[in-house]
DSSP file (Angstrom, degrees, kcal/mol; ACC not computed):
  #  RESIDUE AA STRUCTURE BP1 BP2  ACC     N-H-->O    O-->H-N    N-H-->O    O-->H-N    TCO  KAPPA ALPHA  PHI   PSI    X-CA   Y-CA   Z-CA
    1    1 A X              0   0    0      0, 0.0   119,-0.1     0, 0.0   122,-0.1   0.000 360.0 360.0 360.0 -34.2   -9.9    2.2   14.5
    2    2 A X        +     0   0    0      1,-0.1    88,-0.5    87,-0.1   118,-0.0   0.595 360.0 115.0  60.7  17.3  -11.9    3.6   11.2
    3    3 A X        +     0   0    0     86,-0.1   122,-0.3     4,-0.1    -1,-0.1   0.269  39.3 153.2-105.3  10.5  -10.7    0.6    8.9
    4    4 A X     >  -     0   0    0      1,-0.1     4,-3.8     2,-0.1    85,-0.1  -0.149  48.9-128.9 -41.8 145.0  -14.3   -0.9    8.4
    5    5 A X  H  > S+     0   0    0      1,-0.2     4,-2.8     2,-0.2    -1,-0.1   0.805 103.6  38.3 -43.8 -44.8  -14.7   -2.7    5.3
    6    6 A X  H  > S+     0   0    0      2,-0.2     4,-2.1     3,-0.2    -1,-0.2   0.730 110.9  54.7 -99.6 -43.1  -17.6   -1.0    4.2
    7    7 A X  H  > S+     0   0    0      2,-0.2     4,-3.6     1,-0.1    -2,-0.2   0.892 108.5  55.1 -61.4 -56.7  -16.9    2.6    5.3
    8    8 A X  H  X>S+     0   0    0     -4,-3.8     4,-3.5     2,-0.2     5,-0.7   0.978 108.1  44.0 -47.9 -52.2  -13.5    2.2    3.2
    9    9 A X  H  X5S+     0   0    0     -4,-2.8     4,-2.8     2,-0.2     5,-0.3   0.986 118.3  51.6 -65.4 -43.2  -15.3    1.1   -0.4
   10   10 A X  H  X5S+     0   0    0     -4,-2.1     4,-1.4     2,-0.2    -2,-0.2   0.819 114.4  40.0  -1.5 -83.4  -17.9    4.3    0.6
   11   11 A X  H >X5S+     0   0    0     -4,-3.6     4,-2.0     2,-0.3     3,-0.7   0.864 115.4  50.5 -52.2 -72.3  -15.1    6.3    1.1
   12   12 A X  H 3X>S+     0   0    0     -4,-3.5     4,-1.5    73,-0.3     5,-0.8   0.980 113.2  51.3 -28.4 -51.3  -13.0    4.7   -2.4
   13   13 A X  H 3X<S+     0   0    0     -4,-2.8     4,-2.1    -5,-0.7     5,-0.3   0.963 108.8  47.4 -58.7 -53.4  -16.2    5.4   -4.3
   14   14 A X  H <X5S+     0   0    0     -4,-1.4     4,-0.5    -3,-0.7     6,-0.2   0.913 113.2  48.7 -70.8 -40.0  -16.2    9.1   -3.0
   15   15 A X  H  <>S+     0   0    0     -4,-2.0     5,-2.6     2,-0.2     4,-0.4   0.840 111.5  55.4 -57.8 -43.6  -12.3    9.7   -3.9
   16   16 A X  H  <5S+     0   0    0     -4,-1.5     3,-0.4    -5,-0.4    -1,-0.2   0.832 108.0  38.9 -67.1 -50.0  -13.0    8.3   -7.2
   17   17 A X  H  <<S+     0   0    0     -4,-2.1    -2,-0.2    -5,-0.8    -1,-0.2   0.648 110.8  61.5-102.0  11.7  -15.7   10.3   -8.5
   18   18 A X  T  <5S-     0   0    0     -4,-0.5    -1,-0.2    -5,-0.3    -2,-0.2   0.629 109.6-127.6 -74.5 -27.4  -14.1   13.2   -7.0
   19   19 A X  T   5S+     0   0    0     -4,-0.4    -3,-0.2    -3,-0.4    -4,-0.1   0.706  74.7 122.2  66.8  29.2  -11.2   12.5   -9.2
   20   20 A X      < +     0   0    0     -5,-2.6    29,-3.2    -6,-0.2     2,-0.8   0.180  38.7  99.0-112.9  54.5   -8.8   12.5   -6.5
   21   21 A X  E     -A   48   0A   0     -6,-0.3     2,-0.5    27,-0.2    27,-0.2  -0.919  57.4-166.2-121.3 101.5   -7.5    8.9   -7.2
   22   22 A X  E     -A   47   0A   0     25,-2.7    25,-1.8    -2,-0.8     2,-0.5  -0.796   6.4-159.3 -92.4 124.9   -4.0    9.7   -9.4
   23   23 A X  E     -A   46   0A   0     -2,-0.5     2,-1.0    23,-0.2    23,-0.2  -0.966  19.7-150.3-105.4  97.2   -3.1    5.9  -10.9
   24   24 A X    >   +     0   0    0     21,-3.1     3,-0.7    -2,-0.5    21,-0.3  -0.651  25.4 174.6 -69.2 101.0    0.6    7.3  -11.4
   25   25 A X  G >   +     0   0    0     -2,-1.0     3,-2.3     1,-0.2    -1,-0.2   0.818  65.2  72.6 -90.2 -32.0    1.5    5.1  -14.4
   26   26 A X  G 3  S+     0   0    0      1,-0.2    -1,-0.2    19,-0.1    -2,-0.1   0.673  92.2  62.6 -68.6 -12.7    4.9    6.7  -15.2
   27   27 A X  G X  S+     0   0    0     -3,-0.7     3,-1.5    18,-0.1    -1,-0.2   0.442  77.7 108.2 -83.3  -1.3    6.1    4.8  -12.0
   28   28 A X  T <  S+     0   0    0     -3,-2.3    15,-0.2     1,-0.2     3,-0.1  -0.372  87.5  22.8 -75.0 168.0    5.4    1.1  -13.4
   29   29 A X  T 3  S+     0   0    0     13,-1.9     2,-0.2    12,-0.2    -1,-0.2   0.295  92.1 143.0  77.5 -35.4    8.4   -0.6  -14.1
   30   30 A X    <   -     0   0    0     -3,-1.5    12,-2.2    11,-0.1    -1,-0.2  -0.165  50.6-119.1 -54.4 118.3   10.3    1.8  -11.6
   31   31 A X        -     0   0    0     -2,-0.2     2,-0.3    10,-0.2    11,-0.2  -0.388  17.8-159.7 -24.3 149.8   13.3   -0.1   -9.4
   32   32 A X        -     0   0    0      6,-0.1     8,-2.4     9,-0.1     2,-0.5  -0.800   7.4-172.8 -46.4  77.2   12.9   -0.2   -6.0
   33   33 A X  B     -F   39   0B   0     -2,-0.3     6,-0.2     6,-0.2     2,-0.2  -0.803  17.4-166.6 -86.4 116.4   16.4   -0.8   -4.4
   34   34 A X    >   -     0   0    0      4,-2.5     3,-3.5    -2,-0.5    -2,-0.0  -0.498  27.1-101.7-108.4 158.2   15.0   -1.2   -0.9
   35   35 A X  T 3  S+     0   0    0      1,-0.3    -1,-0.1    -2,-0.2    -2,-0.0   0.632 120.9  67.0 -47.1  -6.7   18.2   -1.0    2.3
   36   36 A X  T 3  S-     0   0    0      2,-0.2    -1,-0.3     1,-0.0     3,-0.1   0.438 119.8-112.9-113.0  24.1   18.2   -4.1    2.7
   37   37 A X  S <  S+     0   0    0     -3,-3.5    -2,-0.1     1,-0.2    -1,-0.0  -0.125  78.3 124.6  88.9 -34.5   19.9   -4.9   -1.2
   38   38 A X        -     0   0    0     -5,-0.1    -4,-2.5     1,-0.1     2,-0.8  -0.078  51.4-153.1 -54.3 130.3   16.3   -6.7   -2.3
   39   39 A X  B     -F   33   0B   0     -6,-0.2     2,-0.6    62,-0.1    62,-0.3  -0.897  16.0-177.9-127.7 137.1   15.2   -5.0   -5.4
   40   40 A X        -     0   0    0     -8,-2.4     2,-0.3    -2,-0.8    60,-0.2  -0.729  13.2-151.7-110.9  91.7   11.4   -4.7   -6.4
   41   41 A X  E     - B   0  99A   0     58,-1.0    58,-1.6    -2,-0.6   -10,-0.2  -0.394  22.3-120.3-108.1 161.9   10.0   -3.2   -9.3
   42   42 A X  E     + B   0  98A   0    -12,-2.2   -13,-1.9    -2,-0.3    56,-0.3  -0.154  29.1 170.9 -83.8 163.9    6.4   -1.7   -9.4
   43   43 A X  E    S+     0   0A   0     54,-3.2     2,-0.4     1,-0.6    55,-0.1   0.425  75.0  39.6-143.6 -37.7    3.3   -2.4  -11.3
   44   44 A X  E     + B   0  97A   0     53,-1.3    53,-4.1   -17,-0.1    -1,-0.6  -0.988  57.5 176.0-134.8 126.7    0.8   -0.5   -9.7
   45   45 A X  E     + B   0  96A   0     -2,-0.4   -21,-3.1   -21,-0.3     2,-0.2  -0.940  10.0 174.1-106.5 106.0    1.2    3.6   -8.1
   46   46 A X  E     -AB  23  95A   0     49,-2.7    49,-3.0    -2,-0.4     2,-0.3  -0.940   5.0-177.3-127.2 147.8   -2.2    5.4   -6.6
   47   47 A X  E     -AB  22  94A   0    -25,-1.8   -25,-2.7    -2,-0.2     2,-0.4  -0.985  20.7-143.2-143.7 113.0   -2.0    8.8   -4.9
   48   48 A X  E     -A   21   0A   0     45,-0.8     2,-0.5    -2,-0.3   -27,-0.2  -0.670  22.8-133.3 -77.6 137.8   -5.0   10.3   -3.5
   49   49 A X        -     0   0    0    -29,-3.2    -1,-0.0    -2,-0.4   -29,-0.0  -0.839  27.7-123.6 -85.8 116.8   -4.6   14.0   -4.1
   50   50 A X        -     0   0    0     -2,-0.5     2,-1.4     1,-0.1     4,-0.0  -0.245  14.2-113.1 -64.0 159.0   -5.5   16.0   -0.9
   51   51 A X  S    S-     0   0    0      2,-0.1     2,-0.2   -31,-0.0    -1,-0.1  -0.587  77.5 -29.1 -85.1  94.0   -7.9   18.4   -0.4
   52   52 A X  S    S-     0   0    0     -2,-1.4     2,-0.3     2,-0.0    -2,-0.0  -0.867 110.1 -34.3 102.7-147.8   -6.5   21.8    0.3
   53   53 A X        +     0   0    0     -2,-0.2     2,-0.3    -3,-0.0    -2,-0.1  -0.787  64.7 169.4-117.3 154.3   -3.2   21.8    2.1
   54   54 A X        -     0   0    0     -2,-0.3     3,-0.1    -4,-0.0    -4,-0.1  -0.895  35.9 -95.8-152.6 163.1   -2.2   19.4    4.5
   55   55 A X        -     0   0    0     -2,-0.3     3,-0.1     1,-0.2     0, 0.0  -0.025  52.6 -93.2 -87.4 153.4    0.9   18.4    6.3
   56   56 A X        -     0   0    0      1,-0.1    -1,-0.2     2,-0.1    57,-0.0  -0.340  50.6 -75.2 -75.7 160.6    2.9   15.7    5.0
   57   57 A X        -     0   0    0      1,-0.1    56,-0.3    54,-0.1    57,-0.2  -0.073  28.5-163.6 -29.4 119.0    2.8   12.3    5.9
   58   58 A X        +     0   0    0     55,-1.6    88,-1.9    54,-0.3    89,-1.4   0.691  63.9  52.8 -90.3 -12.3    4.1   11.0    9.0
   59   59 A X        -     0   0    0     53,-1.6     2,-0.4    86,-0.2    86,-0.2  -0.742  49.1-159.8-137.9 169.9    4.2    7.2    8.4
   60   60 A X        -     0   0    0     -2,-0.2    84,-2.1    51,-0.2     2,-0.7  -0.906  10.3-164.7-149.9  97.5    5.5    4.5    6.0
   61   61 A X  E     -CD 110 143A   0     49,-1.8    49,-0.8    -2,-0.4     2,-0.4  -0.670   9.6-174.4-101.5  78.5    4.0    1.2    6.1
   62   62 A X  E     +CD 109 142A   0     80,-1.2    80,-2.0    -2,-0.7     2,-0.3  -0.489   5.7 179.0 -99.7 152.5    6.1   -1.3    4.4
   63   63 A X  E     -CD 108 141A   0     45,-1.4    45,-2.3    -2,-0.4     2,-0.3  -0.932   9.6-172.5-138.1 155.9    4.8   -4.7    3.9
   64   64 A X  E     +CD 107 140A   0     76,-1.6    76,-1.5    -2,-0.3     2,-0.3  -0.963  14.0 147.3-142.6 140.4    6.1   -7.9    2.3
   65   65 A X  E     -CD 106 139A   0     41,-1.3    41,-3.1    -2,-0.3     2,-0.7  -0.961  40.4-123.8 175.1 175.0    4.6  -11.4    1.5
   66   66 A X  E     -     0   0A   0     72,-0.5    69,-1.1    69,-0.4    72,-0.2  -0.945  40.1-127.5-109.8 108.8    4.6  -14.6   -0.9
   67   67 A X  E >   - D   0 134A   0     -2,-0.7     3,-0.5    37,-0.4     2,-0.4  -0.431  19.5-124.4 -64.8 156.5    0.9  -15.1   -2.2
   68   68 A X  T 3  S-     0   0    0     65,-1.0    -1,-0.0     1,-0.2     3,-0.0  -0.745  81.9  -5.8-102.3 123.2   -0.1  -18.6   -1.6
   69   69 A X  T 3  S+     0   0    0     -2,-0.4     2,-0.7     1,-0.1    -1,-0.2   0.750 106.0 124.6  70.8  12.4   -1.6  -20.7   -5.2
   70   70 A X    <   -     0   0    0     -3,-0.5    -1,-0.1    63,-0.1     5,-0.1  -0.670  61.9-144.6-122.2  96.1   -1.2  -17.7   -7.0
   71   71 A X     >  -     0   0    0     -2,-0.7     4,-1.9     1,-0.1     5,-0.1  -0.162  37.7-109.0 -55.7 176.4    0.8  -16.8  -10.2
   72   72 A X  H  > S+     0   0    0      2,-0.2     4,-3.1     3,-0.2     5,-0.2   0.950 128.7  48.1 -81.2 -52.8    2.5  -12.9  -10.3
   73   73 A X  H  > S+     0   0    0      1,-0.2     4,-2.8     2,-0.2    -1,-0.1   0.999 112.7  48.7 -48.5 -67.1   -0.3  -12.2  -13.0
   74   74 A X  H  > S+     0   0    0      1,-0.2     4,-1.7     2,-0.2     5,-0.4   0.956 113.3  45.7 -14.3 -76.0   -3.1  -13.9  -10.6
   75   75 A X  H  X S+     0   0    0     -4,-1.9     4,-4.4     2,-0.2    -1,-0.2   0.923 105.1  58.3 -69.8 -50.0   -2.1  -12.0   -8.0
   76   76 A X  H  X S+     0   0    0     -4,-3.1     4,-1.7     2,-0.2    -1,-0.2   0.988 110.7  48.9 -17.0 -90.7   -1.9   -8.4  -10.0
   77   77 A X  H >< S+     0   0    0     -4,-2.8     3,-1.4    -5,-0.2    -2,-0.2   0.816 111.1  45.7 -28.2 -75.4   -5.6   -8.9  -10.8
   78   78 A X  H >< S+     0   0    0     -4,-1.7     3,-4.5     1,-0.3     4,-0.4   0.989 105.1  67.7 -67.3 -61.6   -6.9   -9.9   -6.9
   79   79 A X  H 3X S+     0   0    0     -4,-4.4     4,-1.2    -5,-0.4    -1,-0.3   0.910  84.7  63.8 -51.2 -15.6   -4.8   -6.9   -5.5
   80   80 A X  H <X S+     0   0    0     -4,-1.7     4,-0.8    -3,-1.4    -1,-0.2   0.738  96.2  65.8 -76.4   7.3   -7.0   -4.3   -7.2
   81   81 A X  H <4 S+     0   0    0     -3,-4.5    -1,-0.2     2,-0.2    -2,-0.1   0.933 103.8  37.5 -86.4 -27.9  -10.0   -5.7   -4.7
   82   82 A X  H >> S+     0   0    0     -4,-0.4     4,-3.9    -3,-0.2     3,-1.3   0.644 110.6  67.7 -76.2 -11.6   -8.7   -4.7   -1.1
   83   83 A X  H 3X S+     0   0    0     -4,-1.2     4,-1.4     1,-0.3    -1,-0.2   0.881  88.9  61.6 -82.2 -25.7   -7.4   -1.4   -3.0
   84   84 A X  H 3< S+     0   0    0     -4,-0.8    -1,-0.3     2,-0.1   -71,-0.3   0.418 118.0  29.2 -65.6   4.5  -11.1   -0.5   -3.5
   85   85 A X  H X> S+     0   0    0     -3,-1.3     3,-1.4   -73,-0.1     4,-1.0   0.543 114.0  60.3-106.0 -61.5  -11.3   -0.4    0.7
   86   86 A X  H 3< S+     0   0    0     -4,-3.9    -3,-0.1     1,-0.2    -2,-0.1   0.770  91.3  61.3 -24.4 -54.2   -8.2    0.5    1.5
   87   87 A X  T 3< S+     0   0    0     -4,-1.4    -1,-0.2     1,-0.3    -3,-0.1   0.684 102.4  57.4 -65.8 -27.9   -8.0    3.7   -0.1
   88   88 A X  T <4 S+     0   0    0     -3,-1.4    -1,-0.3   -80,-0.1    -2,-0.2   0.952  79.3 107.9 -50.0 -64.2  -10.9    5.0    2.1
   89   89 A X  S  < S-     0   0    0     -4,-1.0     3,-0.3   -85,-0.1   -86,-0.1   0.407  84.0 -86.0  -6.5 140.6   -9.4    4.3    5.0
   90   90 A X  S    S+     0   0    0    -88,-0.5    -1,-0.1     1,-0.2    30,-0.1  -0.657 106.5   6.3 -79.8 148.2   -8.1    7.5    7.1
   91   91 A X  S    S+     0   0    0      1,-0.1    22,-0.8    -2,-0.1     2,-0.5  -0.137  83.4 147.1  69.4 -25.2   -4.8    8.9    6.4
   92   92 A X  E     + E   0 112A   0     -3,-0.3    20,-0.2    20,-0.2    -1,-0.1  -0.289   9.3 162.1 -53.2 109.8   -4.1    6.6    3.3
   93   93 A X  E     -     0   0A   0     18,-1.6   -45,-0.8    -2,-0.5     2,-0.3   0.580  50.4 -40.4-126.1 -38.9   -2.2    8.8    1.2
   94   94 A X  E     -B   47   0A   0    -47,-0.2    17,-2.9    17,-0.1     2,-0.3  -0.837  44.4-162.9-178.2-175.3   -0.5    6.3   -1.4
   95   95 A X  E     -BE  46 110A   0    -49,-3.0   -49,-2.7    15,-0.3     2,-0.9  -0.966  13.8-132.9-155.6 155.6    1.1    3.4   -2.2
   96   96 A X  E     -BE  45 109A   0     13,-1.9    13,-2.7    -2,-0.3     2,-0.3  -0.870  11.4-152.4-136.2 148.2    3.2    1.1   -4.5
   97   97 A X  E     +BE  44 108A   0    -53,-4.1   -54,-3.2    -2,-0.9   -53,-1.3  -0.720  30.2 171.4 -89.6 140.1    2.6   -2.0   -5.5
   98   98 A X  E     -BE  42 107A   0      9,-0.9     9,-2.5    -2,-0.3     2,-0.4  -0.982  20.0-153.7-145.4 145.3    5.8   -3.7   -6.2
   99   99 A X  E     -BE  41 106A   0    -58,-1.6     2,-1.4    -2,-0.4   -58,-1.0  -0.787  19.6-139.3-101.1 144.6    7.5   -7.5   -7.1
  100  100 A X  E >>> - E   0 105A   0      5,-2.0     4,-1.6    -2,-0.4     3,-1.0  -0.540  36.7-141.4-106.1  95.6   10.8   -9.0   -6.6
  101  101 A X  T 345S+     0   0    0     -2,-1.4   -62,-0.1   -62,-0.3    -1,-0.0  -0.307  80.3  33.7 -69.7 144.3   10.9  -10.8  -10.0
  102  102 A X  T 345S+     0   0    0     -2,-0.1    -1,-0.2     0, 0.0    -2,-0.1  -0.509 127.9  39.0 118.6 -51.6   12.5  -14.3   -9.9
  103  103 A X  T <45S-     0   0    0     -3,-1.0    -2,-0.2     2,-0.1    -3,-0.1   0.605  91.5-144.1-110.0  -0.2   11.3  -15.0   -6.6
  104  104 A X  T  <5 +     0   0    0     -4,-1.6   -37,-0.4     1,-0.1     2,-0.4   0.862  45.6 143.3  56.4  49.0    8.0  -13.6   -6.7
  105  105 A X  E   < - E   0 100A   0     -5,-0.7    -5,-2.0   -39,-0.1     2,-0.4  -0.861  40.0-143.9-107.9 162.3    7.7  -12.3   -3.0
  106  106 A X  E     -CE  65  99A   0    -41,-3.1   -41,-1.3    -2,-0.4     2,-0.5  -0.906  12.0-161.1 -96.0 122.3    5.5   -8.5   -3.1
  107  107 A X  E     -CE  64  98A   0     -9,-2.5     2,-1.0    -2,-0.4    -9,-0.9  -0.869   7.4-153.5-114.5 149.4    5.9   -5.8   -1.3
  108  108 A X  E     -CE  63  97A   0    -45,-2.3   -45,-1.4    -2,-0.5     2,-0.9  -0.803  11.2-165.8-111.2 122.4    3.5   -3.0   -0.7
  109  109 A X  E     +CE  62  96A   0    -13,-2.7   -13,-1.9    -2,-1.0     2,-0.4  -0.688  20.9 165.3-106.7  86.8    4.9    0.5    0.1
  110  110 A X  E     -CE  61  95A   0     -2,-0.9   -49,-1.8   -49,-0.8     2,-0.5  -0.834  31.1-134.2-112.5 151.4    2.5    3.1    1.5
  111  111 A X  E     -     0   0A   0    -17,-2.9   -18,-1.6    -2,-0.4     2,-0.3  -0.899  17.3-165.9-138.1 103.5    2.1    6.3    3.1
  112  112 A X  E     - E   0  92A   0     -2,-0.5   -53,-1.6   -20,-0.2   -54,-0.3  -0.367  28.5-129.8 -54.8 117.4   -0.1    7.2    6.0
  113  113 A X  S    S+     0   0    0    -22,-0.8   -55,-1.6    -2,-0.3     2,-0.3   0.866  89.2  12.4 -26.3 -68.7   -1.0   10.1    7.1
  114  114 A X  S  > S-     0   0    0    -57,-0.2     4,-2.3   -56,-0.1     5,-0.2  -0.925  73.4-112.5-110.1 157.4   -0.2    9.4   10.7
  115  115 A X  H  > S+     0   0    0     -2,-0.3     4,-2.5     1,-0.2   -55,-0.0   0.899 118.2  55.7 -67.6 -12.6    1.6    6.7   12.6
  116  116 A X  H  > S+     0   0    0      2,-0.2     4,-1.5     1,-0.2     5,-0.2   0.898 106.0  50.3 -57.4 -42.8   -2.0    5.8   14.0
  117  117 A X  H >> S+     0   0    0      1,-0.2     4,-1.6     2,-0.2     3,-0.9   0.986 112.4  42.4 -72.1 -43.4   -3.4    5.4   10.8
  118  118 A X  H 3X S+     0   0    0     -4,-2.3     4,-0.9     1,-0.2    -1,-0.2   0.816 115.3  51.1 -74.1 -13.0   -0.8    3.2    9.6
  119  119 A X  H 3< S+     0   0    0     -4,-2.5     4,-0.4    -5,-0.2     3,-0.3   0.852 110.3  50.0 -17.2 -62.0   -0.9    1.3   13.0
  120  120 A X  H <X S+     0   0    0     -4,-1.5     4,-0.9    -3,-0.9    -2,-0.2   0.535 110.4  52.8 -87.3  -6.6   -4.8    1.1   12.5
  121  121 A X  H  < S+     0   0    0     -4,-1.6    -1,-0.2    -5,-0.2     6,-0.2   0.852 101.7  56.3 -87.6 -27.6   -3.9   -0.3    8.8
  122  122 A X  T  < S+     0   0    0     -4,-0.9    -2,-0.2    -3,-0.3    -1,-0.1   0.649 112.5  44.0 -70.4 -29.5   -1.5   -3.1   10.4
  123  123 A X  T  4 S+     0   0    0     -4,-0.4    -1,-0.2  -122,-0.1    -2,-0.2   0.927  93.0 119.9 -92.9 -30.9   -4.8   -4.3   12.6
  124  124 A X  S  < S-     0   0    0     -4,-0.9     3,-0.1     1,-0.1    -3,-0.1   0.721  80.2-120.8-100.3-178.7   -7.1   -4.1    9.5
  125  125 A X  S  > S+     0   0    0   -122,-0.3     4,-2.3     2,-0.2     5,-0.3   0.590 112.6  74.3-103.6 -25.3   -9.2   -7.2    7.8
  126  126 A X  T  4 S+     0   0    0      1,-0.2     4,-0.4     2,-0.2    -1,-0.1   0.732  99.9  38.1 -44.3 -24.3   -6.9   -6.1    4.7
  127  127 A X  T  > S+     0   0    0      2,-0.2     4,-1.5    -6,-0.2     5,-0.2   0.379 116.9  46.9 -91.7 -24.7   -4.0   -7.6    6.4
  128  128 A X  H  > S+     0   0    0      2,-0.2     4,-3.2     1,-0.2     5,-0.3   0.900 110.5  52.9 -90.3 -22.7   -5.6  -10.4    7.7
  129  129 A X  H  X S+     0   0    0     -4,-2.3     4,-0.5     1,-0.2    -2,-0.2   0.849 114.0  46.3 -65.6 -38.1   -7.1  -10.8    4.3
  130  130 A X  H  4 S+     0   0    0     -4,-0.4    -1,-0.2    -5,-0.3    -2,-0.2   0.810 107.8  54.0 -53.7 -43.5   -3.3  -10.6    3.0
  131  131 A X  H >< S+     0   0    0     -4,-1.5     3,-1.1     1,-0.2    -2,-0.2   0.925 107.3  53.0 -87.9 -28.9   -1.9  -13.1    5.6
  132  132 A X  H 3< S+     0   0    0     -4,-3.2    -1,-0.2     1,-0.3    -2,-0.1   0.805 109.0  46.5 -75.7  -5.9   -4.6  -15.9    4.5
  133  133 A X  T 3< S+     0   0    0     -4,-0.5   -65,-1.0    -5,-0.3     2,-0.3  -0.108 103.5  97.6-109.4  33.1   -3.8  -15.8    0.7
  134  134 A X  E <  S-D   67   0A   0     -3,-1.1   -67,-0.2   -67,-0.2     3,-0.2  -0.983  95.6-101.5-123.8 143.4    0.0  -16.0    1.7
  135  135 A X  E >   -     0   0A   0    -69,-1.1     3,-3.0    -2,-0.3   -69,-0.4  -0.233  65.5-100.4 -45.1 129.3    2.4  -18.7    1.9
  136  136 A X  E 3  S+     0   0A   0      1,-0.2    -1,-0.1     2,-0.1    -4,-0.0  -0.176 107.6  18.4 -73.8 152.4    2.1  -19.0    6.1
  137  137 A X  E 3  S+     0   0A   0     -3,-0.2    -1,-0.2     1,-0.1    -2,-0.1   0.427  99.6  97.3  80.4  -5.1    5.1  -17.3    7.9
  138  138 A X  E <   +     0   0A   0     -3,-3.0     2,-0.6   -72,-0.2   -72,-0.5  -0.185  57.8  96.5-100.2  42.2    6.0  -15.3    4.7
  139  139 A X  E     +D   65   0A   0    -74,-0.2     2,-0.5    -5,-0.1   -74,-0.2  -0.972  45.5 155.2-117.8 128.9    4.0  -11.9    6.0
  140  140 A X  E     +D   64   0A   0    -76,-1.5   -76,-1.6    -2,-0.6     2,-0.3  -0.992  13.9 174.4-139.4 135.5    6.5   -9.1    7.8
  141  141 A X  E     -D   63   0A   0     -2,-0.5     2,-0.4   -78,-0.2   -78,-0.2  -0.921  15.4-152.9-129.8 176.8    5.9   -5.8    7.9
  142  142 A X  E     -D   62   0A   0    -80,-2.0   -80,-1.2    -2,-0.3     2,-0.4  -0.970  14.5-147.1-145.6 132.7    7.0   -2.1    9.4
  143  143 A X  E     -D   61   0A   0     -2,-0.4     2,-0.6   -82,-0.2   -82,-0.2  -0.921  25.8-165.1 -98.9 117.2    5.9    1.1   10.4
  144  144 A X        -     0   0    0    -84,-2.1     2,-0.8    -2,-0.4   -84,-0.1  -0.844  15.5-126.5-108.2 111.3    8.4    3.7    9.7
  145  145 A X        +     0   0    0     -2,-0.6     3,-0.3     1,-0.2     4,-0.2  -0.561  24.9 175.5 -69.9 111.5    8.6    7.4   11.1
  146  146 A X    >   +     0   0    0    -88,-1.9     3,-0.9    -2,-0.8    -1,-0.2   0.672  50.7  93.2 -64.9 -37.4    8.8    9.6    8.7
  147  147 A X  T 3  S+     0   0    0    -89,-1.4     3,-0.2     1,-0.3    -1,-0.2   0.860  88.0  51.6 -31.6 -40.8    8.7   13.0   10.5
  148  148 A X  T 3  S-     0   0    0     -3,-0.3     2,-0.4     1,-0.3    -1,-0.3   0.983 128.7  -0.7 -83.1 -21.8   12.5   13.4   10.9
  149  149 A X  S <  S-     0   0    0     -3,-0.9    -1,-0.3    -4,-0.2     3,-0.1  -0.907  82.6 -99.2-156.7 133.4   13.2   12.8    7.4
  150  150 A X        -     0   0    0     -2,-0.4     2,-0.2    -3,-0.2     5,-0.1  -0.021  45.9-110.8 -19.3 115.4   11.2   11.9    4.1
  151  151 A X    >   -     0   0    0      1,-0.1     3,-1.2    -7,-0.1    -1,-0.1  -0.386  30.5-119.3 -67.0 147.6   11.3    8.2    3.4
  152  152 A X  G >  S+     0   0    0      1,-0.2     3,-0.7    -2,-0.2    -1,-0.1   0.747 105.8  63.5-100.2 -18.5   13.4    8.2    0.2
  153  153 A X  G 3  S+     0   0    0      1,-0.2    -1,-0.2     2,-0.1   -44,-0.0   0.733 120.2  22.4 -58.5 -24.7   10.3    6.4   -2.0
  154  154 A X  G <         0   0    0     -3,-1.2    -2,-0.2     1,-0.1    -1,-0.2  -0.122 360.0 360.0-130.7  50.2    8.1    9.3   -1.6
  155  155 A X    <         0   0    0     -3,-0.7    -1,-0.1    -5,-0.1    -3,-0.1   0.600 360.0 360.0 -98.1 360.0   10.4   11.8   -0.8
């Protein structure tokens, strides 16, 4: 499965002092008008830089939820703790963090390497760690195949 906890911050630590953890800043603030009319706009963009060449991304992991007790600042702050495991993870490639102001629901938009990995991201103790700080019944996600065409957020 490769999503241990422990393995991931390793892995974040090694990506980091490698320098290949891009915090894209010129994307805060960016719109998100996502298909289904909902618009989101982003606060946080990180891009691991590959090493060498490697084939693009096959998967798209979009995710949605309300945090539970938590104001939109609040909740800013606590996401930057799972992103120090996550980002180890295999095949995590990037993501943006994003809000639907007014109603405060989040989505996370990210891109996988393969559809396994983002599969193996969907089982992860990040997600379960996600569904217990959320208002219950407000967590949906998707895994999207990319392969026949470029998902229009990181295309």
């Amino acid at each position: 499965m490769n999503t241990n906890p422990l393995i991931g911050f390793i892995r974040t630590l090694g990506l980091i002092m490698s320098g290949r953890v891009l915090f894209l800043g010129s994307s805060v603030g960016k719109q998100l008008a996502m298909p289904d009319g909902r618009v989101f706009t982003v606060f946080r963009h990180v891009k691991i830089r590959p090493k060498g060449i490697s084939p693009d991304p096959e998967a798209v992991f979009l995710v949605r939820f309300k945090p539970r007790r938590m104001s939109d600042r609040a909740n800013r702050v606590f996401s930057l703790l799972p992103m120090l495991v996550f980002m180890g993870f295999r095949g995590f490639r990037q993501k943006y963090w994003a809000v639907e102001e007014g109603t405060g629901l989040c989505q996370g938009l990210y891109e996988w390497q393969t559809m396994a990995d983002a599969g193996n991201y969907a089982n992860s103790i990040a997600m379960r760690f996600m569904r217990n700080r959320s208002v219950p019944e407000s967590v949906s996600f998707e895994i999207i195949d990319q392969r026949a065409a470029r998902y229009w957020a990181f295309g």
